[in-house]
N, C-alpha and C positions, 0 to 999 in steps of 0.2 A: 748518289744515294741508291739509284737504281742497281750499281754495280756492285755497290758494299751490300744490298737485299740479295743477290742473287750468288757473291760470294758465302753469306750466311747462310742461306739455302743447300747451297753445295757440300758446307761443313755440315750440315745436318744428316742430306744424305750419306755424306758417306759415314758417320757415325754406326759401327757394326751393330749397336742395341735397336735403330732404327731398322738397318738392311734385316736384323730379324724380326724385327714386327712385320716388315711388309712379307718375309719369306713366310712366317708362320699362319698370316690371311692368306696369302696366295696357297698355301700347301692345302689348307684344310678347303677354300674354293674347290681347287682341282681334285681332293680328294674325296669329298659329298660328290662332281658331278663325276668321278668313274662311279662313284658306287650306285649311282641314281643308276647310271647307266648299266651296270652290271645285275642290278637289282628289277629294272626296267625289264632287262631281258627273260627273267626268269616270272613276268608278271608282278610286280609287290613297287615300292616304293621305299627309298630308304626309312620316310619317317612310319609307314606299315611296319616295316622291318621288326624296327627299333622298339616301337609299340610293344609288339608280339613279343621282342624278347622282356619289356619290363615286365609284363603281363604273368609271363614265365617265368621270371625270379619270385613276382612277387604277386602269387593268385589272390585275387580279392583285393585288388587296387585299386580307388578310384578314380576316376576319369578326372576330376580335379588332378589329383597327387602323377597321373598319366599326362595332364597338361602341362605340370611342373618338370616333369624330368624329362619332354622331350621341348622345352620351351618356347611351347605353340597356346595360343588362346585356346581357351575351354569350348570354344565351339568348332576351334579345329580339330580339340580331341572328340567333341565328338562325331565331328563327320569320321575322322578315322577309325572310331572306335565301330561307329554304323557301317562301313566297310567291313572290318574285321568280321564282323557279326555275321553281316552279308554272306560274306566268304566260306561261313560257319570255321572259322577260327578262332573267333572268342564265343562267349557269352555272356550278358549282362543280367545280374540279380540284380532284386534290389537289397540297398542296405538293411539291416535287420535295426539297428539305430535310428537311421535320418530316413524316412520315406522320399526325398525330393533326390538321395544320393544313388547313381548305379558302383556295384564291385566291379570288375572283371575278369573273368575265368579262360584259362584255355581251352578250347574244346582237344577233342583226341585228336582230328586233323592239323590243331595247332602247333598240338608236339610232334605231329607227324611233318608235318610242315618247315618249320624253324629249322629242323637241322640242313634240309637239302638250302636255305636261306643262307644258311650260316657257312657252309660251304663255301657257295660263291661267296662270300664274305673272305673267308679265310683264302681264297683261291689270290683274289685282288691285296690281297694285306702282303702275298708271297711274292708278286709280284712288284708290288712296290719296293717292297724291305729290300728287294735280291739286289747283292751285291753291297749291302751294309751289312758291316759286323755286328753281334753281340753286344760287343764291347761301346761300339759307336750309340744303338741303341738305349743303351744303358746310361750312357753319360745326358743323351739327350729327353731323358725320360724325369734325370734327376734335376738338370737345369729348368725344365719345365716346367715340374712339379715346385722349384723354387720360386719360379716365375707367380704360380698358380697363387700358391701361399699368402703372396707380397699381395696381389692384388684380393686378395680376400680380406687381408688385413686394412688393404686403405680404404679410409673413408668413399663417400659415396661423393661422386664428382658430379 
């Protein structure tokens, strides 16, 4: 029995839908810890980063809707949010609506800020990519995004 569980096991892994579950955790692991580390080096934090940029798409966010999109508890966003501020990279009103809600704004060092961020960003994305095509890119953007889809569609497990 033992040998027929460990035959089945084997079939499992070698199953190429399985080898890319595990390739696609292991990628994005290794990928958050260069960027921590890249991010590190420049002072910030990926999920500061991240922050600063929704902040930036979308002024007058709240710290709720900031906790949903980088999917951290609401008192994570607001330690990070009380950093940002710190920083003087954001700023927090309050809602004009819900008095108990903060927005949150860029300040000018924000925008001043984010891009030299996004740099090292892009510097580590050049690095990874080098050496994959367009083409390869492309295929795997589109499997992914099929991936994404399916599991959006399936019930909740």
């Amino acid at each position: 029995k033992v040998a027929s569980m460990a035959d089945d096991f084997e079939a499992i892994l070698g199953d190429p839908r399985v080898q890319m579950g595990f390739l696609i955790a292991d990628t994005s692991r290794l990928l958050r810890s260069s960027f921590d580390a890249a991010m590190l080096a420049e002072g910030a934090t990926r999920t500061k980063w991240r922050a600063l940029i929704y902040i930036l798409r979308d002024p007058g966010l709240s710290q709720s809707r900031l906790a949903e999109y980088l999917d951290i508890g609401r008192a994570a966003a607001g330690e990070t949010t009380a950093y940002l501020v710190k920083a003087g990279l954001v700023e927090r009103r309050k809602d004009g609506e819900d008095n108990r809600a903060w927005n949150l704004f860029a300040t000018d060092l924000g925008y001043e800020t984010a891009p030299e961020l996004t740099e090292v960003a892009l510097k580590l994305i050049d690095d990874v990519f080098a050496g994959i095509s367009d083409e390869e890119v492309d295929r795997v953007v589109y499997v992914l995004g099929k991936m994404s889809r399916a599991l959006e569609r399936a019930p909740e497990r």
